[in-house]
C-alpha positions in Angstrom: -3.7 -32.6 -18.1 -2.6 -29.8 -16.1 -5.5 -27.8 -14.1 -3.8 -25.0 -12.9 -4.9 -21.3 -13.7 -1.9 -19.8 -16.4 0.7 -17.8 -14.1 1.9 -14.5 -15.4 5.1 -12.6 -13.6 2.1 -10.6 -11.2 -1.0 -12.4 -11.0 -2.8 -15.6 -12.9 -4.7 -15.6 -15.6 -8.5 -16.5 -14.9 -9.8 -20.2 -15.5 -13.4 -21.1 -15.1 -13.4 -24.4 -13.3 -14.8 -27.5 -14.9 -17.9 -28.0 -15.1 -20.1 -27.7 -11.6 -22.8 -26.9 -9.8 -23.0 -23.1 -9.7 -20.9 -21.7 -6.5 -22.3 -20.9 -3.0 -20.0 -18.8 -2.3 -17.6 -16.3 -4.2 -14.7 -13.7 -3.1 -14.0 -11.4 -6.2 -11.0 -9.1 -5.8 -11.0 -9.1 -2.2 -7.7 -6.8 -0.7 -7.1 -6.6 2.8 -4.8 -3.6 3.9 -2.9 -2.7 6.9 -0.4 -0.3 8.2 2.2 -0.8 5.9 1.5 -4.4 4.9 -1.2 -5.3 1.6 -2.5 -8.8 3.4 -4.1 -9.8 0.3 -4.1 -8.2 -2.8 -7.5 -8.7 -5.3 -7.9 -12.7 -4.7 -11.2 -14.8 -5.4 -12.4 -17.4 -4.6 -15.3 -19.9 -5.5 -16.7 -22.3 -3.4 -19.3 -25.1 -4.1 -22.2 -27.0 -3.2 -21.1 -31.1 -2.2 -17.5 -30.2 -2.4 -14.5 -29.6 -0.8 -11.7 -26.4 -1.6 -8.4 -26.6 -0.3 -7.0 -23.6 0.4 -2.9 -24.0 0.5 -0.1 -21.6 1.0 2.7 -21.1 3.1 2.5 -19.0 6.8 2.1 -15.9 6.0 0.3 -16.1 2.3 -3.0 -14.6 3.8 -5.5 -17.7 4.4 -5.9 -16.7 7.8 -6.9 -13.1 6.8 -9.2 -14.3 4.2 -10.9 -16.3 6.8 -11.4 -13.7 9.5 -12.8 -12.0 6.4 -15.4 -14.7 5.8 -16.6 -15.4 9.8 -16.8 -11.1 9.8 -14.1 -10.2 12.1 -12.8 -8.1 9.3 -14.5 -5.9 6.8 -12.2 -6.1 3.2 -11.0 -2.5 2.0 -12.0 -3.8 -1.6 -13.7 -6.6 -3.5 -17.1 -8.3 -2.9 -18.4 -11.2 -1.6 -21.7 -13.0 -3.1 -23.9 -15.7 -1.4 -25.5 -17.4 -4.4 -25.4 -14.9 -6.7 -26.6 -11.7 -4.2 -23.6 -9.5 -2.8 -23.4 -9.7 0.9 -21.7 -7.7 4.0 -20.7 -9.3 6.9 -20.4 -6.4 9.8 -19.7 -9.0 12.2 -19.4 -12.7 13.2 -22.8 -12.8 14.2 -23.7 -12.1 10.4 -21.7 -14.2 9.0 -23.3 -16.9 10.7 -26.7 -15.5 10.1 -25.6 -15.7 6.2 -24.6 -19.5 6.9 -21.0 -19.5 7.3 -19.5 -21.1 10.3 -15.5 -22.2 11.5 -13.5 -24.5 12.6 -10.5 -24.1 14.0 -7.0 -25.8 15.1 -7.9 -24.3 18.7 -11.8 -25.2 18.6 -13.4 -21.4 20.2 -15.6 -23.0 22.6 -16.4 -23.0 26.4 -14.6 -25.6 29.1 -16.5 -24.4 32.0 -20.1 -25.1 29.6 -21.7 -28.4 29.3 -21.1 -29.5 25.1 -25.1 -28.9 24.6 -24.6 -25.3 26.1 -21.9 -25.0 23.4 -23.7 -25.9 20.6 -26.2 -23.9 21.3 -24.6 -20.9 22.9 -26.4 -17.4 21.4 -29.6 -19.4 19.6 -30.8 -21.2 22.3 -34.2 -22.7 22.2 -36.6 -21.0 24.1 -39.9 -22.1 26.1 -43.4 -20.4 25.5 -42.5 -17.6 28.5 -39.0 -16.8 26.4 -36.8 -18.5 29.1 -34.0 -21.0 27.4 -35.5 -24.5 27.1 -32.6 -26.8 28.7 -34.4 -29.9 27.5 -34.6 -29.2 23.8 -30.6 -27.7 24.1 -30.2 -31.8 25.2 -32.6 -33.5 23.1 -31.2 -31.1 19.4 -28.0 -31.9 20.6 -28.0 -35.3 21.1 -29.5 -35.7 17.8 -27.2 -33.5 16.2 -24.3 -35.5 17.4 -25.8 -38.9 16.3 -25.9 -37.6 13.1 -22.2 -37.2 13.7 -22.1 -40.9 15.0 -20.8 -39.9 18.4 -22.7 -40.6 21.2 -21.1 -38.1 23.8 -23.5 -36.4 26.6 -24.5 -33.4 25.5 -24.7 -32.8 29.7 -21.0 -32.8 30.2 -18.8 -30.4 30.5 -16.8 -30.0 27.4 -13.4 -29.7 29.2 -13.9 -33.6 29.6 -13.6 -34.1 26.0 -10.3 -35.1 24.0 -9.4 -32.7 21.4 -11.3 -34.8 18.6 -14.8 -35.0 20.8 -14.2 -31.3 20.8 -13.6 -31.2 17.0 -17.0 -32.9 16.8 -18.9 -30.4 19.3 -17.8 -27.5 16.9 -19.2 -29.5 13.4 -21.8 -29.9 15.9 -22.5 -26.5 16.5 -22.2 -26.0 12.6 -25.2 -28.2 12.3 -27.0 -26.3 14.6 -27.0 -23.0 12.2 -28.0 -24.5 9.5 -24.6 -23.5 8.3 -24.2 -24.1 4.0 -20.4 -22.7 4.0 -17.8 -24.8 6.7 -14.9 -23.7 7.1 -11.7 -26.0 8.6 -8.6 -24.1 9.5 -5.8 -26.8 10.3 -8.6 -29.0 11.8 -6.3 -32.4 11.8 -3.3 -30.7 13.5 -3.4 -32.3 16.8 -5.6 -35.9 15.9 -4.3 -39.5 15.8 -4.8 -40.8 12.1 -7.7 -42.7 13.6 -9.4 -39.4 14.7 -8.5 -37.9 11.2 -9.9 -40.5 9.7 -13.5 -40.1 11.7 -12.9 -36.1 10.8 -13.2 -36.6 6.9 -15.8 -39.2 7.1 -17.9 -36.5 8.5 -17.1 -34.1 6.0 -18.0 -37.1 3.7 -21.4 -37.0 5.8 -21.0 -32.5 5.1 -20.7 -32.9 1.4 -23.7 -35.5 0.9 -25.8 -32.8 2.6 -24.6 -30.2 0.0 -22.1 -27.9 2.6 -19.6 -26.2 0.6 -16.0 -26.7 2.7 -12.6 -24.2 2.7 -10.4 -26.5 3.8 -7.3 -25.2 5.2 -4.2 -27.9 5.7 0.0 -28.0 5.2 -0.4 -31.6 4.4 -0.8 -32.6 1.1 -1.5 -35.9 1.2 -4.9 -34.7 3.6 -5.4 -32.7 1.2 -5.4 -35.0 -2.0 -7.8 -37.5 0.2 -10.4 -34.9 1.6 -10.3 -32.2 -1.5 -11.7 -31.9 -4.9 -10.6 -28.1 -6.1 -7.8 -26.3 -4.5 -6.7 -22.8 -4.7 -3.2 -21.3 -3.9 -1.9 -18.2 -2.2 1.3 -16.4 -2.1 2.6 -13.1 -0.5 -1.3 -12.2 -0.2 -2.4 -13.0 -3.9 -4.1 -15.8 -5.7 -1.8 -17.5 -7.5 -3.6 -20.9 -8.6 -6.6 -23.2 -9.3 -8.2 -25.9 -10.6 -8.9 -29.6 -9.5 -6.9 -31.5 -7.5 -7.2 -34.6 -9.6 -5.4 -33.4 -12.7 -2.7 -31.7 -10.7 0.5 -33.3 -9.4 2.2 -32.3 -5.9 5.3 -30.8 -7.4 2.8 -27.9 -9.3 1.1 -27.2 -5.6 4.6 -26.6 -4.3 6.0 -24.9 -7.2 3.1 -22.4 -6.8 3.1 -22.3 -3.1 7.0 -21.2 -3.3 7.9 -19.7 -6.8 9.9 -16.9 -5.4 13.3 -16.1 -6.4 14.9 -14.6 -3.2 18.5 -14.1 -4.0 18.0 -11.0 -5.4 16.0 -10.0 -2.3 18.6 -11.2 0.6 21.8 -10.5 -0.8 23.9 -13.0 1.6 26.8 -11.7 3.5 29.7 -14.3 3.3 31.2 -14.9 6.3 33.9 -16.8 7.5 32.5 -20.5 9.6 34.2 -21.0 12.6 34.6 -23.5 15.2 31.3 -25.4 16.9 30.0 -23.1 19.7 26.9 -24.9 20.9 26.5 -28.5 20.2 22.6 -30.2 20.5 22.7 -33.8 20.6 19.6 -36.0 20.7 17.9 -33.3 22.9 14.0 -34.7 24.0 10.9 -33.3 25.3 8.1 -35.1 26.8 5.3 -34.0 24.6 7.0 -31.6 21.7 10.2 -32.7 20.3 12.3 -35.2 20.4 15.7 -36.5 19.0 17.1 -33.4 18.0 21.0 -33.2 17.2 22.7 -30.3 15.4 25.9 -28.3 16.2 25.4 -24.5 16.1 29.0 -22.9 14.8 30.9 -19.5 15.2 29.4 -16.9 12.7 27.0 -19.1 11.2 23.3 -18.8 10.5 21.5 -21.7 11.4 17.9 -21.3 9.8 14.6 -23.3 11.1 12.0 -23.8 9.5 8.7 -26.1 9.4 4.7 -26.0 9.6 2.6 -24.6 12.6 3.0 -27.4 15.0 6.5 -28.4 13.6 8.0 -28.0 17.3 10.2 -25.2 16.3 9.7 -22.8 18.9 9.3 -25.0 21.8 13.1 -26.4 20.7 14.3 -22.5 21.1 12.3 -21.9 24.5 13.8 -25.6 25.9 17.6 -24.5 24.5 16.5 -21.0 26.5 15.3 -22.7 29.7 11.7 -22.0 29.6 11.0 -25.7 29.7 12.9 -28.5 30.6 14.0 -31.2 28.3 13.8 -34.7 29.2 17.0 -36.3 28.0 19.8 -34.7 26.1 23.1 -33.4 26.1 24.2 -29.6 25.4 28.1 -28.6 25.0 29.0 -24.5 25.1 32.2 -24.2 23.6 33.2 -27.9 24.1 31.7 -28.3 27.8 29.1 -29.8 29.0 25.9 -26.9 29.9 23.2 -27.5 31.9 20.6 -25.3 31.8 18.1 -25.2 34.4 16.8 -21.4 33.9 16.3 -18.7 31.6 19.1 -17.2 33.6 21.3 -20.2 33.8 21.2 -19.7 29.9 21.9 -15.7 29.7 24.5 -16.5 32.3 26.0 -19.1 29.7 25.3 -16.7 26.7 22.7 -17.7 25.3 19.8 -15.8 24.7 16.2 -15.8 23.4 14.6 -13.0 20.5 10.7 -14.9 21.2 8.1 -14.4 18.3 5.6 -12.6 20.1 7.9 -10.1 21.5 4.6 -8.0 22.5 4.1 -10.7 25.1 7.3 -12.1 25.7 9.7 -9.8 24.6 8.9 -6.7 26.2 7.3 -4.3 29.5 5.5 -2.1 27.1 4.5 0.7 29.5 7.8 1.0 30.9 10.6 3.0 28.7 13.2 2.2 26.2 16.1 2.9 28.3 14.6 0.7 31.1 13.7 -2.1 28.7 17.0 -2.1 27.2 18.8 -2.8 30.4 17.0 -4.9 32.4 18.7 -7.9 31.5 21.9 -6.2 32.2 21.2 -4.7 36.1 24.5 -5.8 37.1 26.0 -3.7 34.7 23.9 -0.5 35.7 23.6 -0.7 39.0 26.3 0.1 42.0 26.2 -1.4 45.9 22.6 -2.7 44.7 21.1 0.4 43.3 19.9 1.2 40.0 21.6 4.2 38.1 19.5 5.8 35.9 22.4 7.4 34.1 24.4 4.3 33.3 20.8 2.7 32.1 20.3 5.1 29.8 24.7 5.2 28.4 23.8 1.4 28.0 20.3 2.2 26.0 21.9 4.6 24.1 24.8 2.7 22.7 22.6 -0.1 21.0 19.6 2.4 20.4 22.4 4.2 18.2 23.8 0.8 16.8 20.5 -1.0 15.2 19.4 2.8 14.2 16.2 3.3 17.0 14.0 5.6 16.2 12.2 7.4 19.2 11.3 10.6 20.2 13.4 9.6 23.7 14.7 6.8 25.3 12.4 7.6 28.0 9.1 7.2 25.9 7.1 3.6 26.6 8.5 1.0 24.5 4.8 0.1 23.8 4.4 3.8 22.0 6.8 2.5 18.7 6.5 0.7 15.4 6.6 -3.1 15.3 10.1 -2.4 13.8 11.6 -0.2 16.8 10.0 -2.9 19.3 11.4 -5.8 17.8 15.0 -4.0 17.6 14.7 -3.1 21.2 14.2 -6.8 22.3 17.5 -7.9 20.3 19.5 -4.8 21.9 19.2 -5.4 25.2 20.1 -9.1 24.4 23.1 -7.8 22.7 24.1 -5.5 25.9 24.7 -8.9 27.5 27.5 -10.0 25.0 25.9 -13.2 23.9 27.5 -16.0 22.3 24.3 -17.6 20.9 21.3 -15.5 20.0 18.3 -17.5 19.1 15.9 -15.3 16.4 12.3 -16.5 16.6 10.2 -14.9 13.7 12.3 -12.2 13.9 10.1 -10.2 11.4 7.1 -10.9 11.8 4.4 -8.1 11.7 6.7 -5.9 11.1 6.7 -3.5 7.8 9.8 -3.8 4.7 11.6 -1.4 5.9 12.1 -2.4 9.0 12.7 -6.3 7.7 15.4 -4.9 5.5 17.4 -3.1 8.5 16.7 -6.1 11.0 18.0 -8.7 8.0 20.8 -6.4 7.8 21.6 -6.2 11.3 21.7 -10.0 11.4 24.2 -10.3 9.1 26.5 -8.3 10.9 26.5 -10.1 14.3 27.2 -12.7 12.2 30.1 -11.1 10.4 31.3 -10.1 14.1 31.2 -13.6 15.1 27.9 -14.4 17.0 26.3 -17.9 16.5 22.7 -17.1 15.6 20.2 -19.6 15.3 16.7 -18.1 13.3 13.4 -19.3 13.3 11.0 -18.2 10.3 8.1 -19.3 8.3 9.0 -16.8 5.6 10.5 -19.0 2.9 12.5 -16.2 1.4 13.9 -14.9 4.8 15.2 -18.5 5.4 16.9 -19.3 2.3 18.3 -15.8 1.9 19.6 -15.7 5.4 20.6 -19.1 6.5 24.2 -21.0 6.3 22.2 -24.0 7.1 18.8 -25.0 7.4 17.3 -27.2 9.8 13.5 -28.9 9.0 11.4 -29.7 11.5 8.3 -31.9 11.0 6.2 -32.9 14.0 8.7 -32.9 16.6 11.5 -34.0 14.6 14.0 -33.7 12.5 13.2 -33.9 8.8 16.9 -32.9 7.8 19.7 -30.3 8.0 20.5 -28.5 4.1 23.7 -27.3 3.3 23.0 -23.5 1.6 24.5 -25.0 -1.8 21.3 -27.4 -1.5 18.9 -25.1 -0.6 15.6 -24.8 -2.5 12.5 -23.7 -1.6 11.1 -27.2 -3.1 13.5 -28.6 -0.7 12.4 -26.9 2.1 8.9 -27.2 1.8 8.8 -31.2 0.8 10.9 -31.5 4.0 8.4 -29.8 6.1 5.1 -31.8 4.1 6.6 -35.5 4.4 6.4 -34.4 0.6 9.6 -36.2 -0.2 
């Protein structure tokens, strides 16, 4: 028997689910809009009393915007939400927890410098008869909430003393403490040992008995299968499946987590594959990857992709010189590289496009032109000072080539579209002739449009010869784009795909263990 809510070509058809206790909670055509991107589009959701939903999809799908939707830290532009049967309105974070709906996240919000009672506690503190907090009763609840937990951690230390499961246990803890009907766990089993994960759902064993209805957020399917009875599915910010997890076999979850066709969407540019140009081989880092070997050639793509946690990134910022690896062996056009330094790697020419280019990528108050070339001072400068006129020749000649658009090159980068940002970070890389250009999420937040020129772009350095290595969590941009693609899965390697074997199924059992 298949479970799953009938799929039409735009959204799925409506299926009551089997028979159960009437829902705590429902979303009913809840939309989400923002400048130039439709987060989610008119999805529901039902959650129940003594059970738990898992909500799946892949990065991007919307699950973290229908959360912040749920804990009030956004208002949705349409839709309703109903707390046994009564619409309610959540105007902030504070009222969603007044209506009895708590998180729980991969990074747990709480307070190092605070003692783990003071956390649990923290904004509906006890108070004595003259209104001052009543420390004693924050240690005596707390200790019994945690027993209930079976833990027997001080609720007097400070929680920066805790591992990250003790701290997993404060925030169900805290839970507890509201009286909260409606848990939700974002990626809650991210950084645990299967021990701690295992001490995790026999708690939310403990969560169901008491009747807490649980959105259970999770990449991994087989947590999923062992924690979850329903399940709904998102894609591109819509609702695209549901029913019970029992009568519904993996290769249907990933089938609706991925069923996109994208060749229509990135046309690829065929290019010619050259020689090896950077070769990786068993590259190691103390705490977030390990055994990594690949060889990165002339004019080719070289896609990445996995799960939040998968390692990706750090690999990039290591092959960039942020951190240091500790064993391995790089090769740049057949010799040996050592790379100490972000600059010992633009010296080598090798540079880094990072994913929160806000941050990382940019000066925002400063202007374009000064943005632009500030990787390049050598170029624009004379006997050690800075010409303003050969910055802004410089500016302008890549400002013209991925089509800028600014009122002036003198504006503050910080003052243009996500779009214009993100194409000012990989100009001023491409001032300094590069011969590997590493791409991390190099679309994200940013509207079609601007995807569609920045895809576009990318296939020309490739067409010119530059070896370009692209990190993405959009399924379509990786399969569209990529030569090759390279799947990461908790620090390692969980294969390298030749294009002619690319699939999203592929992709995405890679990146789940789901093979």
């Amino acid at each position: 028997m298949n479970a799953v809510a009938p799929m039409t070509d735009e959204r799925p058809v409506e299926q009551a689910m089997p028979a159960a206790k009437t829902p705590i909670l429902e979303m009913r055509g809840i939309s989400q809009i923002f400048p130039g991107v439709k987060a989610l589009d008119g999805v529901s959701l039902s959650l129940h009393p003594g059970q738990v939903t898992a909500l799946i999809g892949e990065n991007g799908a919307g699950k973290s915007t229908l959360v912040k939707i749920l804990t009030g830290i956004y208002r949705p532009n349409e839709g309703e939400i109903l707390i046994d049967g009564e619409p309610v309105s959540f105007s902030s974070a504070q009222a969603a927890i007044d209506a009895g709906v708590t998180a729980i996240h991969q990074e747990t919000v709480l307070f190092d410098e605070l003692t783990v009672g003071e956390n649990i506690f923290l904004g509906h503190a006890p108070r004595t008869r003259i209104g001052t907090i009543d420390w004693r009763a924050i240690n005596d609840r707390s200790q019994v909430l945690l027993r209930q937990l079976e833990s027997e951690i001080d609720p007097t230390i400070r929680l920066r003393d805790l591992s990250i499961a003790q701290r997993h246990l404060v925030a169900i803890a805290r839970a507890l403490s509201v009286e909260a009907r409606i848990v939700i766990m974002d990626e809650p089993t991210a950084a645990l040992s299967r021990k701690e994960i295992d001490d995790l759902f026999r708690i939310v064993e403990g969560l169901k008995r008491k009747g807490k209805a649980i959105l259970f957020i999770s990449h991994k399917f087989d947590e999923v299968y062992e924690i979850a009875e329903n399940f709904s599915v998102f894609r591109d910010g819509r609702a695209v499946g549901h029913g019970r997890l029992k009568d519904t076999p993996q290769d249907e979850i990933v089938r609706l987590m991925v069923g996109r066709n994208v060749e229509d969407v990135f046309p690829k540019v065929k290019v010619e594959i050259g020689a090896p140009v950077l070769t990786v081989e068993r590259y190691c880092h103390p705490t977030e990857f390990r055994d990594i070997s690949f060889e990165l050639r002339r004019g080719e793509i070289l896609g990445i992709y996995g799960l939040i946690g998968a390692g990706r990134s750090e690999l990039c910022q290591s092959l960039f010189g942020v951190t240091r690896p500790s064993s391995g062996r790089l090769t740049l056009d057949g010799a040996p590289l050592d790379i100490r330094s972000s600059g010992d790697a633009i010296g080598a020419g090798i540079v880094y496009v990072p994913e929160e280019r806000g941050r990382h990528g940019l000066a925002l108050p400063m202007p374009i032109f000064q943005n632009m070339s500030l990787p390049s001072l050598g170029k624009t400068s004379r006997s050690g000072f800075l010409k303003a006129a050969n910055e802004l020749a410089l500016a302008r000649k890549y400002a013209e080539r991925l089509d800028l658009r600014a009122a002036a090159l003198s504006v503050p980068v910080g003052t243009l579209s996500g779009g214009n940002q993100q194409k000012v970070v990989i100009g001023k890389w491409l001032a300094t002739q590069p011969k590997v250009i590493i791409l991390d999420e190099p679309t994200k937040g940013i509207d079609i449009g601007s995807k569609a020129a920045v895809h576009g772009f990318i296939g020309e350095l490739a067409a010119e010869g530059l070896s370009i290595i692209m990190v993405s969590s959009e399924l379509p941009e990786i399969l569209g784009m990529s030569d090759r693609v390279m799947v990461m899965r908790e620090g390692l390697m969980a294969g390298i795909f030749e294009r002619d074997r690319l699939s999203a199924e592929v992709l995405v059992r890679a990146a789940t263990g789901n093979q």
